[in-house]
C-alpha positions in Angstrom: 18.2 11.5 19.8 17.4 14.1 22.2 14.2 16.6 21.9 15.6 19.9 20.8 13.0 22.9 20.6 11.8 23.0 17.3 12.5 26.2 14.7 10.2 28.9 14.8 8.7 27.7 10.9 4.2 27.4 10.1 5.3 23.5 9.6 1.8 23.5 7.7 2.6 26.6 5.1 6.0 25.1 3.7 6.6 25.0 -0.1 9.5 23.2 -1.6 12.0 26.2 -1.2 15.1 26.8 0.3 15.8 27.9 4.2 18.9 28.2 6.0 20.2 25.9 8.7 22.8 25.8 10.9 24.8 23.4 9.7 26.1 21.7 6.2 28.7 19.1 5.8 31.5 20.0 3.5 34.8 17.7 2.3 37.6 18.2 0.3 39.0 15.8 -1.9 42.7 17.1 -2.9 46.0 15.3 -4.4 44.0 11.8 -4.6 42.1 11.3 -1.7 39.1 12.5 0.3 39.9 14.2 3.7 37.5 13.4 6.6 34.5 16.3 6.0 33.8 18.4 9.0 30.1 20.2 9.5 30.5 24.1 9.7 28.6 27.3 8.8 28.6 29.1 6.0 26.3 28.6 3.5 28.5 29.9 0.7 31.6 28.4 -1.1 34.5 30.2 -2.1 36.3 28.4 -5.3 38.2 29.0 -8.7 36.7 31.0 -11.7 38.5 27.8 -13.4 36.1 24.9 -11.8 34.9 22.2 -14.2 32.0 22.7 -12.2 31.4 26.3 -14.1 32.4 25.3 -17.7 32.0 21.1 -18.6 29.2 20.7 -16.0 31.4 18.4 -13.9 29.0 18.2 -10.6 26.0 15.9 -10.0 23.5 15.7 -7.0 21.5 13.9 -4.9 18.2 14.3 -3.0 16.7 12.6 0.1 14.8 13.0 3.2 14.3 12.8 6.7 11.1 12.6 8.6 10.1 12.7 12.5 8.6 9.6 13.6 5.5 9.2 16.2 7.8 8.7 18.9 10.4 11.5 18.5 12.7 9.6 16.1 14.0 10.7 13.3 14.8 8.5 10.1 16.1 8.2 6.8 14.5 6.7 4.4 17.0 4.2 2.0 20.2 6.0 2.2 22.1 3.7 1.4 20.6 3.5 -2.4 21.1 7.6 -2.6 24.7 6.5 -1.8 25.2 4.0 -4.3 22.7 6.1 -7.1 25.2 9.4 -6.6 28.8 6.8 -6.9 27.4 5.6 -10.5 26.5 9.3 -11.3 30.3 10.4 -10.1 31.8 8.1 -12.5 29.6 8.5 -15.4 31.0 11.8 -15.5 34.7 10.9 -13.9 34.2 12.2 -10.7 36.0 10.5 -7.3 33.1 8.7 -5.4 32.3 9.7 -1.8 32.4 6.2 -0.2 28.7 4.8 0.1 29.5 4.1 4.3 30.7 7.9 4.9 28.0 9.1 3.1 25.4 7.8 4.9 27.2 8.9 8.0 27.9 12.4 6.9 24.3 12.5 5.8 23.3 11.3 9.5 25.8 14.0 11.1 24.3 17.3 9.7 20.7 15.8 10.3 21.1 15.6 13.7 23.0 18.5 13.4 20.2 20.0 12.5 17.6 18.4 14.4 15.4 21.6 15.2 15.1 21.5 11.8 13.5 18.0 11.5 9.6 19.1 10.9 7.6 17.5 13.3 5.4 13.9 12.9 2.2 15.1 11.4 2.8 18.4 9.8 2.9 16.9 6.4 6.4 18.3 6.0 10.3 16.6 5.9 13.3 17.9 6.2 15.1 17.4 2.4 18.7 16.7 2.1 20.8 17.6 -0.8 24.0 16.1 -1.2 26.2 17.3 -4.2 29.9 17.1 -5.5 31.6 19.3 -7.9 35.0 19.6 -9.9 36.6 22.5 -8.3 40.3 23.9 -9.1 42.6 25.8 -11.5 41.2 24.2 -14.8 41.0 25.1 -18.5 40.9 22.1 -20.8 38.2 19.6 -21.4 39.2 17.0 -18.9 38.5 15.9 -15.4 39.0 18.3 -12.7 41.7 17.0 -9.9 39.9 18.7 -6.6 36.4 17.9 -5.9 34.4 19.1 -3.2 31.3 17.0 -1.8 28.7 18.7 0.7 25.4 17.9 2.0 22.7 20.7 3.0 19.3 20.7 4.7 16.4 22.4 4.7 12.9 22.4 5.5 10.2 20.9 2.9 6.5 21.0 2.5 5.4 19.3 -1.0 6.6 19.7 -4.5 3.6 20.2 -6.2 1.4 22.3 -4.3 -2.0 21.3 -2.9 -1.0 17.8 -1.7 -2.1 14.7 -3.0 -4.6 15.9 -5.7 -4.5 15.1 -9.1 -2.4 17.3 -12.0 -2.4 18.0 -15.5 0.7 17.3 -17.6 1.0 17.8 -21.0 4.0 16.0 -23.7 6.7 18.6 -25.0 8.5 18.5 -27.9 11.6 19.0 -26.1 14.5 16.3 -24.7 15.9 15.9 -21.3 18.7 13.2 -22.1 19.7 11.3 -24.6 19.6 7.2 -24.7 23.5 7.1 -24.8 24.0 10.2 -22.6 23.7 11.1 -18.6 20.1 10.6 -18.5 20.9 8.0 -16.1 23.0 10.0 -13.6 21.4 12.7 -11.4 23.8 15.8 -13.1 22.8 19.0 -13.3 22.6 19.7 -17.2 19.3 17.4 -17.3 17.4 19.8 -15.5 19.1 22.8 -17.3 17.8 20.9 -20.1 14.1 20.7 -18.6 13.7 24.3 -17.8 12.2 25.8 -20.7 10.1 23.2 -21.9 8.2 23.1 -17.8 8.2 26.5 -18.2 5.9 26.1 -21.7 3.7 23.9 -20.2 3.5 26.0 -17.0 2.4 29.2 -19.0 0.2 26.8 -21.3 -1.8 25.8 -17.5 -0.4 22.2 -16.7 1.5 21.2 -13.8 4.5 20.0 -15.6 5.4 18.2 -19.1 6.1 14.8 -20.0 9.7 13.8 -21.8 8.9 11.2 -24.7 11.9 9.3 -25.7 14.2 11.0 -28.3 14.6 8.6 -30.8 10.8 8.0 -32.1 9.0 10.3 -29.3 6.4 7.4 -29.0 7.5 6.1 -25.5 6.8 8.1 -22.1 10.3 8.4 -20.4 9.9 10.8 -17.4 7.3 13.5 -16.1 9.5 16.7 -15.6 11.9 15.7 -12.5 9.9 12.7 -11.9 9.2 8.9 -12.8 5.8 8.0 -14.6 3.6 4.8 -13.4 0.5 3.6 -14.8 -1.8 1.4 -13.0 -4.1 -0.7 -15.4 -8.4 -2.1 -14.6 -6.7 -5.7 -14.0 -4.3 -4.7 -11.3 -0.9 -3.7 -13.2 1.8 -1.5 -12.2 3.3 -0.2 -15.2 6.5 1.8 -15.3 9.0 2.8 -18.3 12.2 0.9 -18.9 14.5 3.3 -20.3 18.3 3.9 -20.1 17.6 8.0 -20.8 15.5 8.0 -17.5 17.1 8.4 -13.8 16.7 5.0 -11.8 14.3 6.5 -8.9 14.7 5.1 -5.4 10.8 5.9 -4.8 10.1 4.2 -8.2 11.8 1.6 -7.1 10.5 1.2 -3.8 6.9 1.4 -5.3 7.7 -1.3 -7.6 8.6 -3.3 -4.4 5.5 -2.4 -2.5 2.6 -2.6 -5.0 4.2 -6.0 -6.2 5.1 -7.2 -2.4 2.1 -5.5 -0.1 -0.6 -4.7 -2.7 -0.4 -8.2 -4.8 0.1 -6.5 -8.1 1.6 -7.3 -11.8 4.7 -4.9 -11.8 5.5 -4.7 -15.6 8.6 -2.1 -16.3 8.7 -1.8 -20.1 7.7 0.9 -22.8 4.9 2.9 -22.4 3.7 4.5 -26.0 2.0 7.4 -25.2 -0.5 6.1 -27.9 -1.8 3.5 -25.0 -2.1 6.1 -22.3 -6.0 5.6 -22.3 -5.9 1.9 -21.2 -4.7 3.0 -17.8 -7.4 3.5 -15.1 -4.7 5.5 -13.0 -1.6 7.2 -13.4 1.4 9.0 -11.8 4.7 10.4 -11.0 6.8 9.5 -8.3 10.1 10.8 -6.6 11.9 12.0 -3.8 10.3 15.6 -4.1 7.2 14.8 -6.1 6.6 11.8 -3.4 3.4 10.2 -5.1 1.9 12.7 -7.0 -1.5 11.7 -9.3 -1.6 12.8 -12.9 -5.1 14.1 -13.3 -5.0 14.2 -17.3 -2.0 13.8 -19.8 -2.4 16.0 -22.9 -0.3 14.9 -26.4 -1.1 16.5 -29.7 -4.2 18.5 -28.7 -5.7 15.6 -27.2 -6.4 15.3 -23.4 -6.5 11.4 -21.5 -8.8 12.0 -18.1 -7.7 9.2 -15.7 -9.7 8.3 -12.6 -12.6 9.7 -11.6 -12.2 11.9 -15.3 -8.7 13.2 -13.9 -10.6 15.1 -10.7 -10.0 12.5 -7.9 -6.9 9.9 -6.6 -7.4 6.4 -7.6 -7.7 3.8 -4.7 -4.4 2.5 -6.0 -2.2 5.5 -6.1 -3.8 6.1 -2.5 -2.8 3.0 -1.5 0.4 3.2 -2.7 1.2 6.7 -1.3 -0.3 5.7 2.2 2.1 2.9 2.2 5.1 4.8 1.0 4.4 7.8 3.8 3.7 5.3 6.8 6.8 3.5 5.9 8.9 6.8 5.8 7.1 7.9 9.4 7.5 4.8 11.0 4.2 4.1 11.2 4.4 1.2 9.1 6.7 -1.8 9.4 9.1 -1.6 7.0 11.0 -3.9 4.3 14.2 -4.9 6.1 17.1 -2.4 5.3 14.7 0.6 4.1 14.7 2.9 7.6 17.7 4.2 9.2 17.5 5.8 12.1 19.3 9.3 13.1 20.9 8.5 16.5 
């Protein structure tokens, strides 16, 4: 790819909020089929006051990133699985799939459509991608919408939670994200509607975020906030929850890979009861946004769990692990075979 002059942004004083590019893919999907997308403009969309999108929360998203390498390139980090995560959220909620192949190039299109974009190697910021679908169209009943659009955007990212990698505070809510049986699975949007007032609780109660405990017997950890939960035990375990409620994270899965493949650890994915919290020397939440963020101290029921280094420093493991995750997605480490594709 060819050096473009980079936009005028502080690289170094991003949050994780939105800025306007110059481009965004956009396709129509209209009497059964999908037409071939084009990039174009304008950041707005014009559709029916009758979408399914609007009234039975027929839309779901995805979210991904791309990152400059050393030597000027820029890649994408597992496509592919963002692809094949946002087909089994489309037809958990009857929605047309984008075909996995055409995303991934449509998602390599407006990337290097919007190169200047692309923070550069070293700035501790990416460039986040949001591809989403929604049932558009003159609807009224309770079924399926017969137009869909799907888009991708792009804008400019610094982290999620701010400060970097320093440990935060969560705390358990009351509160469900999804049910066992529901769309907890799928990345849709009416899980997070769902999560909105219970982070805002425990951001006006001073923690970073809350933790979802499942909604059947609210013993087992499910997810923190918009996030996947590890633990890492003294005797070298990588602990994760097994859940059907809980969104299958590509980063979760990739640090499954890595601390069982590179750091020589016990990966165990299985309940977590919150009650057990305190065997863990370490702990964490991991995704796309979040990257590998430590959890300083989890409280439940009035009482507060410290982790490592009594919840005020990053554990050697979640370093590791986050060092790992970060050099593979800069190209600065050599990567599993299929993770890195790059934006040519």
């Amino acid at each position: 790819m060819a050096e473009q002059v980079k936009a005028d942004i502080k690289w170094a004083d991003l949050g994780f909020e939105y800025i306007k590019t110059d481009y965004r893919f956009i396709s129509y999907f209209k009497d059964g089929s999908w037409d071939k997308g084009e990039l174009i403009e304008d950041e707005y969309l014009r559709i029916h006051e009758g979408s399914t999108a609007f009234h039975y929360g027929q839309e779901c998203f995805e979210g991904m990133k791309a990152f400059s390498a050393k030597d000027g390139r820029v890649l994408l980090f597992r496509p592919d699985c963002n692809a094949e995560r946002m087909k089994n959220s489309c037809e958990a909620i009857l929605m047309p799939p984008y075909p996995v192949e055409k995303f991934v190039e449509a998602v390599k299109k407006v990337v290097k459509a919007n190169e200047r974009f692309v923070p550069p190697y070293g700035s501790g910021a990416s460039l986040y991608i949001r591809p989403y679908m929604i049932g558009v169209g003159p609807n009224l009943g309770v079924k399926p919408s017969k137009e869909y659009i799907f888009s991708i955007f792009v804008t400019p990212v610094g982290p999620y939670f701010k400060g970097g990698l320093r440990p935060c505070d969560m705390v358990t809510t009351e509160y469900d994200r999804a049910a066992p049986k529901g769309t907890g699975s799928a990345k849709v949007g009416g899980n997070y509607a769902a999560s909105l007032r219970p982070h805002k609780i425990a951001v006006n109660d001073g923690f970073i975020d809350c933790i979802y405990l499942d909604p059947l017997s609210k013993r087992n950890i499910e997810e923190v906030g918009a996030a996947n939960f590890f633990g890492i035990t003294p005797d070298n375990r990588f602990v994760t929850p097994d859940s059907p409620s809980i969104l299958p994270g590509i980063t979760k899965r990739s640090l499954t890979y890595l601390a069982e493949n590179r750091l020589g650890m016990k990966v165990e994915e299985r309940d977590i009861s919150i009650e057990e919290i305190d065997r863990f020397s370490e702990a964490g939440a991991c995704g796309t946004a979040a990257v590998v963020t430590p959890i300083g101290s989890i409280t439940h029921n009035g009482k507060t769990t410290r982790f490592y280094g009594n919840g005020k420093e990053v554990g050697p493991i979640t370093k590791k692990l986050y060092e790992l995750l970060t050099g593979i997605q800069n190209g600065d480490i050599e990567p599993p075979e299929g993770w890195i594709v790059e934006v040519d």
